[in-house]
N, C-alpha and C positions, 0 to 999 in steps of 0.2 A: 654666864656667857663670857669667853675669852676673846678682847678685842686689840688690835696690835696699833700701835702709834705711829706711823713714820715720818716721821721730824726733825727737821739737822738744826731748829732752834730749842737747844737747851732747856728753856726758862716753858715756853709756849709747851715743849713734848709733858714738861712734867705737871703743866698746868692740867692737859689734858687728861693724862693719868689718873691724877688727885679729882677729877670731878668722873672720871666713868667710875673709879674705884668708889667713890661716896655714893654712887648711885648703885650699888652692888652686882659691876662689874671686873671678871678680871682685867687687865691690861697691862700690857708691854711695851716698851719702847725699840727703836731703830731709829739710826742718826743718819744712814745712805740708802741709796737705792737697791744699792748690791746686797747689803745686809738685810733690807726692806723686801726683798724679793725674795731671799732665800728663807726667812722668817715666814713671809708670805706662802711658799709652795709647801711648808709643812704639813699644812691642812688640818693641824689645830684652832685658827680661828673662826669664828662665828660673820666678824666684821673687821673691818680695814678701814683705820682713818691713814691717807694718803697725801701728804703734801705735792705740790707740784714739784718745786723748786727744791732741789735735793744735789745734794753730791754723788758724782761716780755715775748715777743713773736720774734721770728726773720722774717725774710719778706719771708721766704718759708712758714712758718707755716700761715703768714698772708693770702699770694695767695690763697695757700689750701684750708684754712680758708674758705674766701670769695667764690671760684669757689663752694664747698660742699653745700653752704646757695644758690647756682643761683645768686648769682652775677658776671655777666660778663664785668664791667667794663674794660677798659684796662689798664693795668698794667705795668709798665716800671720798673724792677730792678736794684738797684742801688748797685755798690760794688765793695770795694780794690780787690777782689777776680779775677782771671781772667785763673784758671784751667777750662779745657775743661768740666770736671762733673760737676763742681757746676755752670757752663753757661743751660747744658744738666736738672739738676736735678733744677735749679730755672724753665726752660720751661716748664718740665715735672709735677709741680707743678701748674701751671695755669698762668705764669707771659707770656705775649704778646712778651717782647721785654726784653733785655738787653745791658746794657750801664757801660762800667768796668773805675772806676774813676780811674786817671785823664780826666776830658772830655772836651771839649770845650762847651761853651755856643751855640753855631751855630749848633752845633750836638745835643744836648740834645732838643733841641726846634724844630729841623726838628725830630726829633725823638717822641716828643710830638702833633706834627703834623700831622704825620704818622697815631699815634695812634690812633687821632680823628678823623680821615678821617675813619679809620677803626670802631669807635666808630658808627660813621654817617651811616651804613651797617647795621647796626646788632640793634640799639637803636630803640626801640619803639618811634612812632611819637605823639603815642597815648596813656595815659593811661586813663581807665575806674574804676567806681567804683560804682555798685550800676545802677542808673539811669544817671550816669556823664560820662561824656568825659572830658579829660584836654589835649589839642591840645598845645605841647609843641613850634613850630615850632610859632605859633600865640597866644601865652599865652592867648588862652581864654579856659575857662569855660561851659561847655555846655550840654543841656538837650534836647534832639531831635534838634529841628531847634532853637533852643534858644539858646543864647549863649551871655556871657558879658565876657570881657577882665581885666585882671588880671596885677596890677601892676610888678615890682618885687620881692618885699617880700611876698607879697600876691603868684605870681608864686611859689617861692621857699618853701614856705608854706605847699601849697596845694598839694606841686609834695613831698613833705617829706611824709604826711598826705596818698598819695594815692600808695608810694612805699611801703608802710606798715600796709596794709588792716589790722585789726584785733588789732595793735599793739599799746600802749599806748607811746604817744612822750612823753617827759619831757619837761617845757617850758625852765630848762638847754640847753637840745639837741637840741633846736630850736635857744636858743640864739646863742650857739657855734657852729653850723652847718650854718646857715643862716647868724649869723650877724658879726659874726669873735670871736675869743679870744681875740684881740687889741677893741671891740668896747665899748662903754661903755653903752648900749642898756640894759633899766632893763628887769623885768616881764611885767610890764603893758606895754611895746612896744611891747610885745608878744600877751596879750589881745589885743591891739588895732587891730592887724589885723589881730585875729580870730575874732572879731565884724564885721570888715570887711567881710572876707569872708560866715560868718553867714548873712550876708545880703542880699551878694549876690548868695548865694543859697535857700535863701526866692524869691528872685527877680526869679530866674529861676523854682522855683516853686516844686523844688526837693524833691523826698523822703530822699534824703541824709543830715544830718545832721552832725555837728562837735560836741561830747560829750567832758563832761568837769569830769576828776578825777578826788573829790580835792586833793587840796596839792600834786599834779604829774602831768597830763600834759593833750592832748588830744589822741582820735584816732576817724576815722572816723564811723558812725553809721547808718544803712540800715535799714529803719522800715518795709520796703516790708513784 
């Protein structure tokens, strides 16, 4: 499960990391809200730990944000703050859950928990696109009864690619969404497995195709 950090405190974002990663998940950081929100509408995460108090945007405007676009991700708030209205006006905002720092590690990850169990309700098991299916549950790929299986970058990929009909990725957004900010994964580890998945949508025989903008990025293309 891929869960994103967003934290303009240093020390605190990496603390957080270091315990969802020990607990065997993934996790990413963001240091603003702008970054935090665009990290956020990828539609790669499972859960959202969300600071209030943040640079450029703060984590009501973030929720907002995100709930206005249909992103229902779940969202945990994080914050020194612990008055009754601003518990009432982060909820009222679209955030799932709140957690008022100082907190224990054991609370925050049963809280993370919570969340994805709740994610697990309401997350599409399926997304389509075109003449595709991407069966998240079996990371495979699939065209009526055809169907070939998807590594994990290939998965995380393809699920970036299909949460965003219409929309041009950057091979940026792909590096930094998929492979970490810590990785050191250039462009052409990017090309390599849209080659990949361009193959394996020749294999399955699809109308669906992966275009290429130059010098920007991809989005998916329905010649129907």
């Amino acid at each position: 499960m891929r869960v994103l950090v967003v934290e303009d405190e240093l020390r605190l974002a990496e603390t957080l990391v270091e315990i969802l990663k020990e607990n065997g998940y993934t996790a990413d950081m963001a240091a603003d809200g702008d970054y935090g929100l665009d990290c956020a509408m990828s539609g790669i995460y499972d859960v959202i730990i969300l600071d209030v108090m943040l640079p450029k945007r703060d984590g009501f405007h973030v929720v907002s944000d995100m709930r206005k676009n249909k992103n229902q991700t779940p969202v945990l708030l994080l914050t020194a703050r612990d008055e009754i209205a601003d518990k009432v006006h982060g909820l009222d905002c679209g955030a799932d859950d709140y957690l008022t720092k100082p907190f224990a590690p054991e609370e925050l990850l049963a809280r993370v928990r919570a969340l994805s169990r709740r994610q697990g309700e309401v997350v599409l098991e399926e997304l389509t696109f075109g003449d595709l299916s991407l069966r998240l549950s079996a990371s495979a790929l699939c065209r009526g009864e055809k169907s070939v299986h998807l590594g994990l970058k290939e998965m995380e990929v393809m699920r970036l690619l299909m949460n965003n009909p219409g929309q041009v990725i950057t091979k940026e957004s792909l590096l930094l969404k998929i492979w970490g900010t810590e990785s050191d994964a250039e462009d052409n580890n990017v090309e390599v497995y849209i080659s990949f998945l361009r193959k394996k949508l020749q294999f399955l025989g699809s109308r669906v195709s992966i275009g290429t903008v130059r010098k920007l990025g991809y989005h998916l293309e329905d010649t129907v």
